[in-house]
N, C-alpha and C positions, 0 to 999 in steps of 0.2 A: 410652379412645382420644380423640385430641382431634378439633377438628373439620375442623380444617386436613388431619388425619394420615387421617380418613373422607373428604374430600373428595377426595382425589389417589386414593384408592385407587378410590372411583366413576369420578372421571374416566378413570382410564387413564393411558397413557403421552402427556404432551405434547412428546414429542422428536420433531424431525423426521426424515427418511431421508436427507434430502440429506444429505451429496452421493454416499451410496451406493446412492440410487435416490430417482429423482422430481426434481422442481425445485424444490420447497418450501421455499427456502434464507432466505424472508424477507424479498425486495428487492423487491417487484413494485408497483411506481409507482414508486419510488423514484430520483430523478436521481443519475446520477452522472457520471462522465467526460465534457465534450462532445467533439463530433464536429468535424471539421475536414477543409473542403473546400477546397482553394486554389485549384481554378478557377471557385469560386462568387464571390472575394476582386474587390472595384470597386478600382480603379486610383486610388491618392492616398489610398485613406482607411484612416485608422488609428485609429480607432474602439476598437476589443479593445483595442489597446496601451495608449491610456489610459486604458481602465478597467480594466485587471489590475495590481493592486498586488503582487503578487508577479514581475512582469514575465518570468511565462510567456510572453507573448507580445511578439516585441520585433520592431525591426525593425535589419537592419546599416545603419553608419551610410556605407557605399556604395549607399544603396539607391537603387533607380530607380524609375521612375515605374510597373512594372509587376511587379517583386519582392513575394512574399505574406511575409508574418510569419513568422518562423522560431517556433517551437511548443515548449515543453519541460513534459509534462504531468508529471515528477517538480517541477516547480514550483507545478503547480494546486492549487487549494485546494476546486476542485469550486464556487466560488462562483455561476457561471452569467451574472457581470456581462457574460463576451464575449459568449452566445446572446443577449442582453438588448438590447445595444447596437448589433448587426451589421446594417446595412443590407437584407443579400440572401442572409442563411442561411449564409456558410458558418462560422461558429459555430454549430453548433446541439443542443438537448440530448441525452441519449440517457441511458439506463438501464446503461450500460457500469460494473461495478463490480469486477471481476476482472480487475484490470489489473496483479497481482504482478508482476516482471518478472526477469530472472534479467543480465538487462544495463543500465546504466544506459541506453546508448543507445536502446536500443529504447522508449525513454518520450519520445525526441525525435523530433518528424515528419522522415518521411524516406522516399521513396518508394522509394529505393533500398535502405533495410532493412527494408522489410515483408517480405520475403520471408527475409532470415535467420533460421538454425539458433540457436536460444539454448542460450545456454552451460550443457552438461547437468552437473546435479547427481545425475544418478538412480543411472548405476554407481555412484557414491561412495559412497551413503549405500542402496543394497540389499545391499549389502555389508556394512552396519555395520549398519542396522537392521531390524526387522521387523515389529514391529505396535506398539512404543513408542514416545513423543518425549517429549523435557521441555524445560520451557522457563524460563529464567531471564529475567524483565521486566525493564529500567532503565527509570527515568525521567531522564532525561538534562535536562529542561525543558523537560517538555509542560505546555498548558495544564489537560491533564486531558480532555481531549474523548478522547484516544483510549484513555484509563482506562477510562474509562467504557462506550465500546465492549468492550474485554477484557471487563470485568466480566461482560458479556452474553454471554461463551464459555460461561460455566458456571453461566448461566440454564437453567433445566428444556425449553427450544425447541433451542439449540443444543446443549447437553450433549457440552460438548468430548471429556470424560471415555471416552465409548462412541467415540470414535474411536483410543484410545490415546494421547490426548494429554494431557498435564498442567502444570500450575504445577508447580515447584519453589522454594522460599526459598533452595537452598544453588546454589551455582554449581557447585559441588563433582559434584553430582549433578545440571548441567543437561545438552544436547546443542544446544539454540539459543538463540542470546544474542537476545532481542528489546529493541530501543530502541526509544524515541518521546522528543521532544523535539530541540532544534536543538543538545543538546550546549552546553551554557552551561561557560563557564571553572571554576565552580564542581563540577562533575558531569565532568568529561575523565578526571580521574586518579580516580574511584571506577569509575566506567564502563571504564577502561583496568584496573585490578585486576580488576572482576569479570570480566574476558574472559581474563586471565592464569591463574586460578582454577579456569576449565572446563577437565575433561579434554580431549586431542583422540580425535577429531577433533568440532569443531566450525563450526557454520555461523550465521552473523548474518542478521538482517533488519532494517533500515530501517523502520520502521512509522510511517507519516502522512511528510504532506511535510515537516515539520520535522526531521526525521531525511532522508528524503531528500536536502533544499536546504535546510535551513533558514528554510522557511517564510514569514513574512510579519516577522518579528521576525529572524532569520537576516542574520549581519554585522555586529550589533551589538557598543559597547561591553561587551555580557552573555557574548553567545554564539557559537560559529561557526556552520558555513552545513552542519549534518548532518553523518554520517559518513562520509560522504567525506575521506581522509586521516587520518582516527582509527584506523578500524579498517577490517577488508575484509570487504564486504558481500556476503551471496551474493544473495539477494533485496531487491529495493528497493519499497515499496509504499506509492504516493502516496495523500492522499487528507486530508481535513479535518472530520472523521476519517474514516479508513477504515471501511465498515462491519463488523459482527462475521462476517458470511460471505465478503468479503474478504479478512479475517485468516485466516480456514480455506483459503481457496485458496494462499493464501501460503504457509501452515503445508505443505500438502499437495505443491506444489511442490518442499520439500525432499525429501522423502520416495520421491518420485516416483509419489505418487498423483492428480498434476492435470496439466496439460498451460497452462503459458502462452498469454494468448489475445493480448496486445498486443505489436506487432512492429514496430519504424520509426514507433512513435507512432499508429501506427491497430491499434484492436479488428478482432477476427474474429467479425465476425457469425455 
């Protein structure tokens, strides 16, 4: 016996229960999404806008002296320059990481859609499935940050596997197309075949903002600006990178074993 193979067996199981009981999912201190208050927002200053290089935060060019920033967190890169830079808090951070969304809008602030119904995925797919899912990856022209995340689904903590979830190499035999990357010219028509390739019915996810908007690189002479207009995305799920218990919430959203927690661009606490 090796030592590696006596060592696991002494330890025990290191998989955790989340998110089928407990909270133990991995994230705890961990920043993510910021929060966004616009009656916190001083009058004239546009502080956030200039320091978000992916111009999540902008302002219309009608704007008045008393207009707050229009918000689009599928743009965010989770970088934290707006908490950093905001005068009187109303950037500020938060631990918000389960922010999958099943409508793109619902990732842009919007007071008036905080309170909508997001567009249910769950008849569809209780119907079609039951305790399985597969998943076909592209890299469309990620940096690799959110590789690396995946990688960690099917680390001995997350252990994708005990959920019924899996990689597949064949698209042949996937059920969900996952992307990441901005969709570079190079990767459209390999990425547009492997989606042609899965049986139906099938459902996509966006993974990282570069898939979402295209990121920080997105509109380039390289690439376009996500997939949007590529292909039809059921779940969209920002983030740089997204962490690996986010991509579970996403996953699980298809399925209809998680519940959306961001709505009109604000989390539900």
């Amino acid at each position: 016996m090796s030592l590696w193979t006596w060592f696991g067996l002494t330890s025990g199981s290191a998989s955790t229960e989340w998110p089928l009981k407990g909270d133990a999912h991995g994230q705890q201190g961990v920043l993510g999404m910021p929060r966004y208050d616009p009656a916190r927002c001083q009058d004239g200053c546009d502080a956030c806008a200039k320091a978000c290089i992916t111009h999540a935060i902008t302002f219309s060019p009608e704007r008045g002296a008393h207009v707050p920033p229009e918000v689009d967190w599928g743009r965010c890169i989770v970088c934290q320059r707006c908490t950093e830079v905001c005068p009187t808090g109303a950037f500020s951070p938060s631990t918000d990481w389960a922010v999958g969304v099943t409508n793109r809008d619902d990732l842009v602030w919007d007071e008036a859609l905080a309170s909508r119904v997001p567009r249910e995925l769950v008849e569809r797919t209780r119907r079609t499935f039951r305790r399985s899912l597969h998943i076909r990856h592209v890299d469309a022209g990620s940096c690799n940050g959110c590789e690396s995340e995946l990688q960690a689904l099917n680390n001995p903590f997350y252990n994708l596997h005990r959920l019924g979830i899996f990689f597949t190499a064949s698209p042949r035999a996937a059920d969900v197309l996952l992307v990441t990357g901005p969709v570079t010219h190079a990767m459209r028509a390999p990425l547009l075949a492997t989606y042609e390739a899965m049986p139906d019915p099938k459902w996509v996810i966006a993974t990282g903002t570069c898939a979402v908007s295209g990121g920080v690189s997105g509109g380039n002479y390289a690439c376009g600006s996500g997939l949007d207009g590529v292909l039809p995305v059921d779940v969209y799920l920002p983030g740089c990178p997204p962490n690996p218990a986010a991509i579970i919430h996403a996953l699980l959203l298809i399925v209809g074993r998680a519940e959306q927690r961001m709505r009109g661009g604000q989390f539900e606490r």
